[in-house]
C-alpha positions in Angstrom: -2.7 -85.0 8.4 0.4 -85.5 6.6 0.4 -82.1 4.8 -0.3 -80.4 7.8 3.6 -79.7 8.9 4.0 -79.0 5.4 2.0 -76.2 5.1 2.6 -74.7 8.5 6.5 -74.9 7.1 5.4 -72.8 4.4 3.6 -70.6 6.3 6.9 -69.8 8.4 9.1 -69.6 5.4 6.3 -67.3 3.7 6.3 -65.1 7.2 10.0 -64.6 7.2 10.3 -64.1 3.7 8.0 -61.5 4.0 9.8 -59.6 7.1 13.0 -59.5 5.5 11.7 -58.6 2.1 10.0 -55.7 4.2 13.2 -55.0 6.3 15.2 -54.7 3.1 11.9 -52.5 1.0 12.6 -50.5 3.9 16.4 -50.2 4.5 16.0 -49.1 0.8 13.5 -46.7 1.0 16.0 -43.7 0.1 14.1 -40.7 -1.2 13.1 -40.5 -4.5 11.4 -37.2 -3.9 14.4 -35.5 -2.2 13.8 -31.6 -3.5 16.9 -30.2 -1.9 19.9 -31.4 -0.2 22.8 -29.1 1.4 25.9 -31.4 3.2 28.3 -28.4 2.9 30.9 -31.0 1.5 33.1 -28.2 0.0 36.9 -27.8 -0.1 38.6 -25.3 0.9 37.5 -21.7 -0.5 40.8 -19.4 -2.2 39.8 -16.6 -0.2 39.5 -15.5 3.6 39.0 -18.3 6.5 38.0 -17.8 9.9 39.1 -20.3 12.8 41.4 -21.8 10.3 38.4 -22.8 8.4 37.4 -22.2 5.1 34.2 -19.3 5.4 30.8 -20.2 3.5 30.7 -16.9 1.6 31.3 -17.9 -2.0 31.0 -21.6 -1.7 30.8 -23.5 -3.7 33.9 -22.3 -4.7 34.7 -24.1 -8.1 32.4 -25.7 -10.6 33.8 -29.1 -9.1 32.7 -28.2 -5.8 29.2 -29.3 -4.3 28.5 -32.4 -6.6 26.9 -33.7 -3.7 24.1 -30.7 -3.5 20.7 -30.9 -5.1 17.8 -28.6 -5.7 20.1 -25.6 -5.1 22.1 -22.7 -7.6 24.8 -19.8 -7.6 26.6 -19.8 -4.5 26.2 -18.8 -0.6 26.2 -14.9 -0.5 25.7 -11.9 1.8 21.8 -11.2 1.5 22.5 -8.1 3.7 25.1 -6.7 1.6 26.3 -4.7 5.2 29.6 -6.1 5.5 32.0 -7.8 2.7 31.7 -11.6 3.9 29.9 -13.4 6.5 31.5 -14.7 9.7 29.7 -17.7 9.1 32.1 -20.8 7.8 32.5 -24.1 7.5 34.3 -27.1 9.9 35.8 -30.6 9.6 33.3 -33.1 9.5 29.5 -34.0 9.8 27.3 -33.3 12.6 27.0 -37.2 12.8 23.1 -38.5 14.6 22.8 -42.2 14.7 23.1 -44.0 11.0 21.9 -40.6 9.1 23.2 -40.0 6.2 25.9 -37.6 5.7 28.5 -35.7 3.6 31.6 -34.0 5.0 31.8 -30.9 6.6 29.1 -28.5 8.9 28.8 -24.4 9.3 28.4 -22.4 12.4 29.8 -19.3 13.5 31.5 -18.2 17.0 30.5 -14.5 16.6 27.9 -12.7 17.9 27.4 -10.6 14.5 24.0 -9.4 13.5 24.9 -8.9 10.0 25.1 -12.2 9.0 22.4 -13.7 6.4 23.4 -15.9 4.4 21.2 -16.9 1.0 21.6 -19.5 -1.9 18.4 -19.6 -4.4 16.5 -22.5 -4.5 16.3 -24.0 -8.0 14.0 -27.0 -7.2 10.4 -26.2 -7.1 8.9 -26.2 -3.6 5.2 -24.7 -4.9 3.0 -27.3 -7.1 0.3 -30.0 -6.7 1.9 -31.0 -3.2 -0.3 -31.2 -0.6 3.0 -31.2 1.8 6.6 -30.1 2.1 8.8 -31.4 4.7 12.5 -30.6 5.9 14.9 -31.3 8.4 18.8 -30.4 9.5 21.0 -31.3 11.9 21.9 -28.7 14.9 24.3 -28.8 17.8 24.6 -25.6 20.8 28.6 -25.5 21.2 27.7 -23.1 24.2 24.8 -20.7 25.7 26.2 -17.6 26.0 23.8 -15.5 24.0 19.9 -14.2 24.5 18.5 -13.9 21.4 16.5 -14.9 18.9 18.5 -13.9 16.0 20.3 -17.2 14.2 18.8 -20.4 12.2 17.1 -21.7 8.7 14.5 -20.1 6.8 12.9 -21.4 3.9 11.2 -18.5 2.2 11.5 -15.1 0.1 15.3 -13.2 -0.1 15.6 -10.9 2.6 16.6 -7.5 2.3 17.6 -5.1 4.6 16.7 -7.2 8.0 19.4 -8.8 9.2 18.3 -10.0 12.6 15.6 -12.5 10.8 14.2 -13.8 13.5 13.1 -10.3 15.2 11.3 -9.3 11.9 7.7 -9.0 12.6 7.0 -9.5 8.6 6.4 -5.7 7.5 9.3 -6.3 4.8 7.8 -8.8 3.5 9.3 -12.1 4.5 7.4 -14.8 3.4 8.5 -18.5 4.9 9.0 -20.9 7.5 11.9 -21.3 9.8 13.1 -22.8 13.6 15.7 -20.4 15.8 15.7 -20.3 19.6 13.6 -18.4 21.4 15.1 -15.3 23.6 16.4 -17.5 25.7 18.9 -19.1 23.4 19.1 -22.6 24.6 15.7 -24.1 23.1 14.2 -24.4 19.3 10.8 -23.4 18.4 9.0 -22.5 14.7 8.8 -18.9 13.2 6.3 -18.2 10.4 5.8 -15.0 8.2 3.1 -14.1 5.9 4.5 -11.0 4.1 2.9 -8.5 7.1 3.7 -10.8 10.5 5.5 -12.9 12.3 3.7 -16.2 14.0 5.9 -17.9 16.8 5.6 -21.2 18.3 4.1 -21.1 21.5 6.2 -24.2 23.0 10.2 -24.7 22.4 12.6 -27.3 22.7 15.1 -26.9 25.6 18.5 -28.7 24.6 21.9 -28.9 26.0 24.5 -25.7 25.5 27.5 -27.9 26.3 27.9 -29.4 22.5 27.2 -33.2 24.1 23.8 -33.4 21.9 23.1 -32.8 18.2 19.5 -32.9 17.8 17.4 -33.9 14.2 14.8 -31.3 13.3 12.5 -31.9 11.1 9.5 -29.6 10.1 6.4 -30.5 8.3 3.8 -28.0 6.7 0.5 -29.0 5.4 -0.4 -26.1 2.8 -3.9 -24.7 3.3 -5.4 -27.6 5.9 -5.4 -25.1 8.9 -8.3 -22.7 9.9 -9.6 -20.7 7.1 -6.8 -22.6 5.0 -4.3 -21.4 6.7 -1.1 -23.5 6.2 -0.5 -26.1 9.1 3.6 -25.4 10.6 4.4 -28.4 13.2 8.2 -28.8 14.5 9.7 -32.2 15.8 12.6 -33.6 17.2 13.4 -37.4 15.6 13.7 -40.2 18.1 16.4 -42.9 16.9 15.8 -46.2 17.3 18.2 -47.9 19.1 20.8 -45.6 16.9 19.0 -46.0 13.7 17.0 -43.5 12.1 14.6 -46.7 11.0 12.0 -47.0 12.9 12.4 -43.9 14.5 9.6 -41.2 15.5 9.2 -37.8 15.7 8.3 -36.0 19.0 6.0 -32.7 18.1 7.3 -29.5 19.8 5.0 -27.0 18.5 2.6 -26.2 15.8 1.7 -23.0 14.1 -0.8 -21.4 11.6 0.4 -19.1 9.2 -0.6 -18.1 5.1 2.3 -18.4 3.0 2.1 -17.8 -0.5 4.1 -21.2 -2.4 5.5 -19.8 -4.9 7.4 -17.5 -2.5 9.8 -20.2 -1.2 12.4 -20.0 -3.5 15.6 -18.9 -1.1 17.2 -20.7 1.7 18.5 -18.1 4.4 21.0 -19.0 7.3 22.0 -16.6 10.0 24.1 -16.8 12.7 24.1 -17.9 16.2 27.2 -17.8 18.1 28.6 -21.2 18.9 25.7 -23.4 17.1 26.5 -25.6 14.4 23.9 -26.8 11.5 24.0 -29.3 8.8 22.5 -31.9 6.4 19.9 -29.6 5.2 17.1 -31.6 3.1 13.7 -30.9 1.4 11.0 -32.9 0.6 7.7 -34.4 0.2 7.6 -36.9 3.0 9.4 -38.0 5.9 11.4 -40.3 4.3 12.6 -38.0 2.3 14.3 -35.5 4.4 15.2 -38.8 7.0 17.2 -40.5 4.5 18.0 -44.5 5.8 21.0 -46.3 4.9 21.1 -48.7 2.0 20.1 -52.0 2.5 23.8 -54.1 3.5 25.3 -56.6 1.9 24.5 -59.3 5.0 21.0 -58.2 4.6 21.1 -58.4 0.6 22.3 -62.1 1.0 20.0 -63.0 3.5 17.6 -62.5 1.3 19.3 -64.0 -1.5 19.6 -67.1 0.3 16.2 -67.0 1.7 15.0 -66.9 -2.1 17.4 -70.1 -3.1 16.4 -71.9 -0.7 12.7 -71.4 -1.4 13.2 -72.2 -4.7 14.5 -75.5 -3.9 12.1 -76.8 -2.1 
């Protein structure tokens, strides 16, 4: 009997050594499979701005420039080759949700030009043995004062000769994944091309048009588990927790079906949409690594520490 409170000591000092060993596992769990990262934390380009902002054509401009980008090469250029530079360009600071990571700086554009596509080459190899690829950004609708699905990311094949991306049905051969709005302009929802067509989500998420909400996306595609092997497209929006993106969840908007050839995805393509904003770009093999969490803190770290000591004591 005298052991008894003893043991049930150590069973309490085993439990909470255990939960804040896991808290800080987890707190750590930064990506180790991250495939490609875009913060647009670039300073200011030598050439033309718009808005009093420095455009994205060009950047990175300088070799010293985009230290903080991985999995990408070259520099942001004018796939369409129809006008000399894009309208699309960068502004001060991060679209910031809950403890995400982040860089410096976003891009958006407040013109309603169709010309604008974007493309940087992927360097990081997106086709292999994985089973999965996942990726996420950051997006915020500044206002609602368009009807069109014609702006947003695509991972996939360079495009040519298409600028309004998201009304190509596929015949030039687009290859890809990618989220826009719908025609309605105020909602998300998943776009998929196989070469010859384009497969739409059939449900979208409605957000606000006033600027007051930036929204996580985060896409997931399971190569080759759908019908007839048909690659699995889902879209979700992530649910903080309490502010924090551990612990979170994802919320499913829509899924999609669509055969896309891997070794296709090799360009990232961003268009415009007047008054949206995007950033924080990431690709990886799991959730964790396009959600990135904050390192452990120092408070937690000693904790820990202590927690250890003490233990070691006894």
């Amino acid at each position: 009997m005298s052991q008894q409170p003893k043991n049930n000591h150590d069973t309490e000092k085993n439990s909470s050594l255990a939960a804040i060993l896991g808290l800080a596992l987890t707190a750590s769990s930064a990506s180790s499979a991250i495939l490609v990262y875009e913060g647009f934390d670039y300073g200011p380009a030598a050439d033309e701005t718009r808005a009093g902002n420095a455009l994205l054509d060009g950047q990175p401009d300088g070799v010293s420039d985009g230290v903080n980008a991985i999995g990408l090469s070259g520099v942001w250029a004018d796939s369409t080759a129809v006008t000399a530079t894009s309208d699309l360009y960068m502004a001060n600071g991060s679209l910031a949700f809950g403890d995400l990571a982040t860089s410096g700086n976003h891009f958006r554009s407040d013109t309603n030009n169709n010309n604008d596509i974007m493309s940087r080459t992927i360097s990081a190899t997106l086709a292999g043995t994985n089973s999965e690829l996942w990726f996420s950004f950051t997006a915020n609708k500044l206002q609602n004062d368009f009807s069109a699905a014609e702006g947003g990311i695509v991972i996939g094949n360079t495009t040519v000769g298409n600028a309004r991306i998201f009304e190509n049905d596929g015949s030039s051969g687009l290859q890809g994944f990618g989220v826009a709005p719908t025609t309605t302009g105020d909602n998300w929802t998943a776009y998929g091309w196989n070469g010859t067509t384009q497969v739409a989500g059939a449900n979208a998420f409605s957000v606000p048009t006033n600027g007051s909400e930036t929204n996580l996306l985060v896409g997931q595609i399971e190569f080759d588990a759908g019908t007839g092997g048909l690659d699995i497209f889902t879209l979700s929006y992530y649910v903080l927790n309490g502010g924090s993106v551990i612990g979170g969840s994802l919320t499913e908007i829509t899924s999609l079906e669509v055969d896309v050839t891997q070794s296709t995805l090799d360009t990232l393509n961003l268009t415009r949409q007047v008054n949206t904003a995007y950033d924080e770009i990431r690709i990886g093999e799991s959730l964790n690594d396009v959600v990135l969490v904050p390192e452990p803190s120092a408070a937690l770290l000693g904790a820990l520490g202590a927690l250890l000591l003490f233990r070691r004591r006894r």
